[in-house]
C-alpha positions in Angstrom: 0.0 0.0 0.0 3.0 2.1 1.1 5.0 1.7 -1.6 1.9 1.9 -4.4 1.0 5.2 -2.9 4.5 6.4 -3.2 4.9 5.3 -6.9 1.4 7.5 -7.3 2.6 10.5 -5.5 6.0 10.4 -7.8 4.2 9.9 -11.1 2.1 13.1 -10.0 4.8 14.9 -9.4 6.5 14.1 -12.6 3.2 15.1 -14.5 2.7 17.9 -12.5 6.7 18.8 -13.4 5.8 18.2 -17.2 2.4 20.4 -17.3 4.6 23.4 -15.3 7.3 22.4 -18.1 4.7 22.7 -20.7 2.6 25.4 -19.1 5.9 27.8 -18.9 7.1 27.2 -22.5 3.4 28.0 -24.5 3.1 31.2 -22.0 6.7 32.3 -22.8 6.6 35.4 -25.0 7.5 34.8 -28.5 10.9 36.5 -29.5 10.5 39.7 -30.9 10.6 39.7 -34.8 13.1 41.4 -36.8 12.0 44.6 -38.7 10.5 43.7 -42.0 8.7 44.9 -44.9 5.6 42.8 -46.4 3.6 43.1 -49.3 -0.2 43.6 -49.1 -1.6 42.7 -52.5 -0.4 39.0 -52.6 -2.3 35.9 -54.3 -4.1 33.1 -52.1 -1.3 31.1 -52.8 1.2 33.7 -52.1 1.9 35.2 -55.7 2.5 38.5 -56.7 -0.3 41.1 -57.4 -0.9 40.9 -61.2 -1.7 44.7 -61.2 -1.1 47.9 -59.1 -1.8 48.2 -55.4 -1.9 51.1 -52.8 -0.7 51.8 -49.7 -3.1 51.1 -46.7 -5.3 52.7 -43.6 -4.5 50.3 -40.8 -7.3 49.9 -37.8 -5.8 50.7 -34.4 -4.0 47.8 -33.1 -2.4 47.5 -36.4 -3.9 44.5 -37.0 -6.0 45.6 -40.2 -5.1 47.3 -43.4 -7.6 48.4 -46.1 -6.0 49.0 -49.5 -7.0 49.6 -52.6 -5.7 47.3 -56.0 -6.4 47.1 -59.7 -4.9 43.5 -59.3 -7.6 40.6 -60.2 -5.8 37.9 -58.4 -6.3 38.8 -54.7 -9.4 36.8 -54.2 -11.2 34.3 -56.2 -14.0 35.4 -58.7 -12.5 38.7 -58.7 -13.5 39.4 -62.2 -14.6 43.2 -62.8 -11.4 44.4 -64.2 -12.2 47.3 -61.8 -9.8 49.1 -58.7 -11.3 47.7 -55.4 -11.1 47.6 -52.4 -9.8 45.3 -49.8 -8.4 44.6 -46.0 -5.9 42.4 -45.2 -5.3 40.6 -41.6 -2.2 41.0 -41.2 -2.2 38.9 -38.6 -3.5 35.8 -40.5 -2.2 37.0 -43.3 -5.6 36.8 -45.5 -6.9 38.9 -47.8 -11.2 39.8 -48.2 -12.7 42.7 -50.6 -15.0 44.7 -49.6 -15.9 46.7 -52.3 -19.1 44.6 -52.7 -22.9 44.9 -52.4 -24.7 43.8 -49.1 -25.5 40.8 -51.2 -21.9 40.2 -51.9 -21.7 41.4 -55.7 -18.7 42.8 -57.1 -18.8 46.7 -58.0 -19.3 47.1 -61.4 -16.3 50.6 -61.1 -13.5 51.8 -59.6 -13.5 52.0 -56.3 -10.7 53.8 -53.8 -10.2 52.8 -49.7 -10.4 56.0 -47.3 -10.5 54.6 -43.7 -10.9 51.7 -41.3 -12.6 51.5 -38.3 -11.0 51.2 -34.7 -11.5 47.7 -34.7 -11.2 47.1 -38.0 -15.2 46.6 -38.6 -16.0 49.5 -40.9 -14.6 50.3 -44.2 -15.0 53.6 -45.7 -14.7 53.7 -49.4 -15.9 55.9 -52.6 -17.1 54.4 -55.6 -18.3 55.0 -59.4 -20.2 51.4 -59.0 -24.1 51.8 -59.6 -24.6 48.2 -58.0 -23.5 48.2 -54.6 -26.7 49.4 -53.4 -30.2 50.4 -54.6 -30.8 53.9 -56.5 -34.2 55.8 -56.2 -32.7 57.7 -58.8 -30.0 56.4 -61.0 -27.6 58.5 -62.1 -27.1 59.1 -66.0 -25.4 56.1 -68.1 -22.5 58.6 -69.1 -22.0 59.9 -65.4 -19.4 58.2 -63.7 -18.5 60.2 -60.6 -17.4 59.1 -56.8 -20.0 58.7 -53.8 -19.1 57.9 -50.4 -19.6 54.1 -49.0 -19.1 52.2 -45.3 -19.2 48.2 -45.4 -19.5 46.3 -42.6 -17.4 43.5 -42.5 -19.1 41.7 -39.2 -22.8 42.0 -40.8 -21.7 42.6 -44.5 -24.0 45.5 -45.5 -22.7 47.8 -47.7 -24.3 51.3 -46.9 -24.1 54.9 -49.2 -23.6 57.8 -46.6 -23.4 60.3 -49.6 -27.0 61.5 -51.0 -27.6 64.6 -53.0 -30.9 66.3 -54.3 -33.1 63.5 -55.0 -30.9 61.1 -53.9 -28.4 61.7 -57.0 -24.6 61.0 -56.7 -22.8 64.5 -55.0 -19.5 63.6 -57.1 -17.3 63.3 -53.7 -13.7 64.1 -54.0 -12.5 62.5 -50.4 -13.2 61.4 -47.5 -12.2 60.0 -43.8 -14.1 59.2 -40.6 -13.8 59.2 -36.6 -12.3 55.4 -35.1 -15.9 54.2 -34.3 -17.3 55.4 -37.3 -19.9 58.0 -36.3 -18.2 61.3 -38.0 -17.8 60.7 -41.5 -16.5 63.8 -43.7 -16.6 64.1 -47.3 -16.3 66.6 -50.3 -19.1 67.2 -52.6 -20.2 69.6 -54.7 -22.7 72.3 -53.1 -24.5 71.9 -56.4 -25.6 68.6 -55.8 -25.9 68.6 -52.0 -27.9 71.8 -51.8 -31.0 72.8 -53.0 -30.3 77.0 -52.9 -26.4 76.7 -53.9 -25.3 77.1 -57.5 -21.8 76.4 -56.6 -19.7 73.6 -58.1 -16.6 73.9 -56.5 -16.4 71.0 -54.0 -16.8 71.6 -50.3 -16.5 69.9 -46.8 -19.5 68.2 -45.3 -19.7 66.2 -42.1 -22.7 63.6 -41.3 -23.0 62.6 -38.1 -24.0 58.5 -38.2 -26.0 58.6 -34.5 -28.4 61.4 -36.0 -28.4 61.3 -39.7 -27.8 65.1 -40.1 -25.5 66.4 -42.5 -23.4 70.0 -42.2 -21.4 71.9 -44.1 -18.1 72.7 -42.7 -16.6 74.4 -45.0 -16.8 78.4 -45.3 -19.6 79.9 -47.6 -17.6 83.3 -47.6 -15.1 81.9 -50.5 -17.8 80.0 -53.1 -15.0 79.9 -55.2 -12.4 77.9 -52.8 -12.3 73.8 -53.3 -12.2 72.0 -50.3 -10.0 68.7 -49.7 -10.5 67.2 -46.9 -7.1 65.3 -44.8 -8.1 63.3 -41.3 -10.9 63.3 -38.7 -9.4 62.7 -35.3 -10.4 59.1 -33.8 -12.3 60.6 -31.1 -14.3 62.7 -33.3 -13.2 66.3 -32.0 -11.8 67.7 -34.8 -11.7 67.6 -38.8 -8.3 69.0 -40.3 -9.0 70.2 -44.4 -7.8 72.2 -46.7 -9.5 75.1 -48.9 -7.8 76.7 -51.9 -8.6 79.1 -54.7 -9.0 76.6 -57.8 -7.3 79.3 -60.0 -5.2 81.2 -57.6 -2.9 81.4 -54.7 -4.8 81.5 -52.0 -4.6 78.8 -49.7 -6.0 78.1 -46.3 -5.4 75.2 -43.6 -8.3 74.0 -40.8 -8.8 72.5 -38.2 -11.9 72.4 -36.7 -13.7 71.7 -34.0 -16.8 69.7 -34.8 -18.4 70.0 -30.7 -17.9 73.8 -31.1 -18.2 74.3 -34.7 -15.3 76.7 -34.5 -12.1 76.6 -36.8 -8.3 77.9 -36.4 -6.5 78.2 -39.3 -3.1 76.7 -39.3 -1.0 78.2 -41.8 0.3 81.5 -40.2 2.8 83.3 -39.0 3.8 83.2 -35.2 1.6 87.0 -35.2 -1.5 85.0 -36.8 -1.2 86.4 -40.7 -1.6 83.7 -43.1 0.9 82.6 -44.8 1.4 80.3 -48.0 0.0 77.1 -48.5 0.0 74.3 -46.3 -0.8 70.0 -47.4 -1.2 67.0 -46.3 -2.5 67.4 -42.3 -2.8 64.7 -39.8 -4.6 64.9 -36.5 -3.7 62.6 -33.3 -6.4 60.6 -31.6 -7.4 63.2 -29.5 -7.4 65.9 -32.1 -4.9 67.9 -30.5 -1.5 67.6 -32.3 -1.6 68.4 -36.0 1.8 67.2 -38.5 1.1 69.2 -42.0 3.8 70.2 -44.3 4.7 73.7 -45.8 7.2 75.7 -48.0 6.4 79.0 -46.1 9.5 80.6 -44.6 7.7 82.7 -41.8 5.8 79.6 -39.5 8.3 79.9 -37.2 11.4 81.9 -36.6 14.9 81.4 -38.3 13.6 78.6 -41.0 16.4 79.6 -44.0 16.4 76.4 -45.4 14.3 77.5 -48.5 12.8 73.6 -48.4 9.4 72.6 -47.3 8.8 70.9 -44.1 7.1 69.4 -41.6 5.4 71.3 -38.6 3.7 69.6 -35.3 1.3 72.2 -34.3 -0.1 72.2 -30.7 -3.9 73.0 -31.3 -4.6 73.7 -27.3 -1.3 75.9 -26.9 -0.6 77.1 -30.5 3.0 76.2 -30.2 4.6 74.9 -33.4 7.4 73.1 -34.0 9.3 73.0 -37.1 10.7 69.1 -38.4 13.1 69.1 -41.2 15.0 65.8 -42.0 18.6 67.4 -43.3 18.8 71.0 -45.3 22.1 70.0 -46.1 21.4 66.0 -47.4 17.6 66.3 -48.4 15.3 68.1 -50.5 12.3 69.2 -49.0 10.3 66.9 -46.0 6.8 66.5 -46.4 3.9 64.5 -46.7 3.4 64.0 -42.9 1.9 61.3 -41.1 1.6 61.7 -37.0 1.1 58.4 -34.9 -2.0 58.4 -33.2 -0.1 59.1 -30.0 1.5 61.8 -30.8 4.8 61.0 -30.4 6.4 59.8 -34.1 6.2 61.3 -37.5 6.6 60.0 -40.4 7.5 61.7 -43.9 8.7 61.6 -47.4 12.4 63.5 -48.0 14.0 63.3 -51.1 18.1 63.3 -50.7 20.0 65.7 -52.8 24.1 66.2 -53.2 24.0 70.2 -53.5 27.3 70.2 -54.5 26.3 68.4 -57.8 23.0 69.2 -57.8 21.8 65.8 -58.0 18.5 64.2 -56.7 17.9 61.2 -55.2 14.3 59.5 -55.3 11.8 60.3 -52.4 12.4 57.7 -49.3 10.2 57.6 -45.8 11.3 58.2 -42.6 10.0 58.0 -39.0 10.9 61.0 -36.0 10.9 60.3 -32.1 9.7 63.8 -31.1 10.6 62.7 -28.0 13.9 61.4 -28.5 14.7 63.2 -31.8 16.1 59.9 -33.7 15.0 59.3 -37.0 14.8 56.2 -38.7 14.4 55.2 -42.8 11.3 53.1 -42.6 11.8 52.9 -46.2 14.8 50.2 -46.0 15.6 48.4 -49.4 16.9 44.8 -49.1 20.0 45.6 -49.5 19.7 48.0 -45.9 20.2 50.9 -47.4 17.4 53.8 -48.8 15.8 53.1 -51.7 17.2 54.3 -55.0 15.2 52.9 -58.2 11.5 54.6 -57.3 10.3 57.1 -54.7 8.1 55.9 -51.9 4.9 57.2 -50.7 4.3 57.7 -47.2 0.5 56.4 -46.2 0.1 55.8 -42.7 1.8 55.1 -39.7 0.1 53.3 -36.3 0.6 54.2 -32.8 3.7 53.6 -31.2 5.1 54.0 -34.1 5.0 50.1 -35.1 3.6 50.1 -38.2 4.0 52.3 -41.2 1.9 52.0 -44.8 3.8 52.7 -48.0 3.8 52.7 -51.7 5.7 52.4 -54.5 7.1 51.0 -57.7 10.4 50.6 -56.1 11.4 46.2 -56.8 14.0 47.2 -53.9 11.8 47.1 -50.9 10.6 43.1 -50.7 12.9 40.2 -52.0 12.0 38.7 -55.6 9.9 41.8 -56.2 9.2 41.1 -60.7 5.7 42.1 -60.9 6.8 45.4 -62.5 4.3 47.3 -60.8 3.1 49.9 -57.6 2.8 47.7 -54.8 1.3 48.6 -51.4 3.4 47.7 -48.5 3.3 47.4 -44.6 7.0 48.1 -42.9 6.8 46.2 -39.5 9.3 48.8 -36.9 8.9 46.6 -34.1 
């Protein structure tokens, strides 16, 4: 009895040894991987795209990426021989369209990605497809201009947010939405949204999802100023867009504040005199930190450079702080992307030898404002920038870990022969 009891209590202590042995090494964290670069528009089986893809929105744990590809070889039955629009897990590595009609149809035109939900569950997309939903009034056989579209990828309805007089198409030109989806803002023309506004220059409207109303943001004084629109904030506080004299200099920056309805314009001097133009803005989460890029010597003091850059304006203290990659090495930074926490940047620079004059292509790079290091997220195989086609900067995710590109360029991926723009993801960390 003794000795059978002992032989019991020793085999439980061995198993008990091997589940601790067993629990420990499953619960161990995984090493960290290497920074790498990976291709979004890739086959089932792994091939290249067969056609041009774009650089992606990614959802906020970086998990999600909605791009937008001509390529027909992404999924099967993809045949439209039309631009759509897709997410890929890059967790699973998968790739689903979403471009499609509640009932699953392919669009019948091109159609562009804008934005992905928080948790990845919303798509925002425009599209010249007449089939994704139902029309009370169709739009002209001839007339193939952009409305605004949100797919739900848990449920799989695909839903038009854009609707002009009658329920016509508003020809939108952009458009981007808050993390959970209730703020969406687009460009349209007034013409078509408005029932007492001749106006066809396209302007900035913002529909609120929770109560179905639609405003106009931007500013009836200037009829003859087009809007573009560049980020909501995640929370929803603030929309940041541009408005610009379609034949002329004039050029104004915004940011505002859709709780208040008020806006600050962005592009002026240190005194508050506007100054000349100012592209491609991005807002933090909380809508308080705006990146955008200018050429205008006079934002802050001592800029001599005579290159555009990149500015991080405080919208709560008005402070602005100037970020140029290397007056003496680069060509210009812009094109800004800020992380949603504030704390990175990333941005196009093109290198230039001024003592020959000559000019490099355009490679990405990634700013600890805290720290001030910079890193080229744009590495080529070989570790060095990329030198055969510039890069486009897309997006970049919080924490800096994560940062959407595009490009022609065969350098960034190994056995890159498709000959075409491919969208990528470069993993940081």
């Amino acid at each position: 009895m003794y000795a059978s009891t002992r032989t019991a209590l020793a085999t439980g202590i061995v198993a008990a040894l091997l589940t601790l042995s067993a629990t420990t090494a499953s619960s161990a964290p995984a090493p960290a991987r290497a920074p790498h670069t990976e291709r979004l528009g890739t086959s089932p089986t792994g091939g290249q795209a067969d056609s041009y893809t774009y650089g992606p929105e990614f959802s906020a744990d970086g998990r999600f990426a909605v791009f937008t590809s001509e390529a027909g070889n992404l999924v099967p039955g993809d045949t439209n021989g039309q631009a759509d629009v897709f997410v890929r897990d890059l967790r699973k590595g998968t790739v689903e369209r979403v471009s499609v009609s509640s009932a699953g149809a392919q669009a019948d035109h091109t159609s562009s990605a804008f934005d992905i939900s928080r948790d990845g569950r919303y798509v925002l997309f425009t599209s010249q497809a007449r089939n994704l939903v139902h029309w009370d009034t169709p739009p002209p056989a001839d007339e193939w201009v952009d409305d605004v579209y949100l797919h739900d990828r848990r449920t799989g309805r695909t839903e038009r947010l854009s609707f002009g007089l009658d329920g016509r198409s508003v020809d939108v030109g952009g458009a981007a939405m808050s993390a959970d989806a209730r703020y969406v803002a687009f460009t349209a023309r007034p013409n078509r949204m408005e029932a007492d506004d001749p106006n066809g220059y396209r302007m900035l409207y913002l529909l609120d999802r929770r109560t179905g109303k639609v405003k106009r943001v931007s500013e009836r004084t200037r009829p003859e100023w087009t809007s573009v629109v560049h980020d909501v904030s995640d929370d929803g506080s603030r929309i940041v867009y541009n408005q610009f004299q379609y034949r002329g200099p004039g050029s104004a920056l915004w940011a505002y504040d859709i709780k208040k309805g008020t806006r600050q314009q962005l592009n002026v001097t240190p005194d508050g005199t506007p100054t000349t133009a100012a592209l491609d803005a991005s807002l933090t989460a909380n809508g308080r930190y705006v990146a955008f890029s200018s050429s205008a010597p006079d934002l802050v003091p001592d800029d001599t450079n005579g290159d555009a850059d990149v500015f991080v304006r405080d919208l709560k203290t008005g402070k602005i702080r100037r970020i140029s990659h290397n007056a003496e090495t680069a060509f210009g930074t812009q094109s800004p992307e800020i992380s949603p926490d504030g704390r990175y940047v990333a941005y196009e620079a093109t290198p230039r030898n001024r003592a020959t004059g000559y000019f490099g292509v355009g490679n990405v790079y990634l700013r600890d404002l805290r720290t001030g290091k910079v890193r080229l997220v744009s590495r080529s195989v070989s570790g060095g920038t990329v030198e055969d086609e510039a890069v486009t900067l897309y997006s970049v995710t919080r924490g800096g870990k994560e940062v959407g590109l595009s490009s022609g360029s065969a350098q960034l991926v190994p056995d890159d022969t498709n000959g075409v723009t491919d969208g990528f993801v470069r993993h940081l960390r």
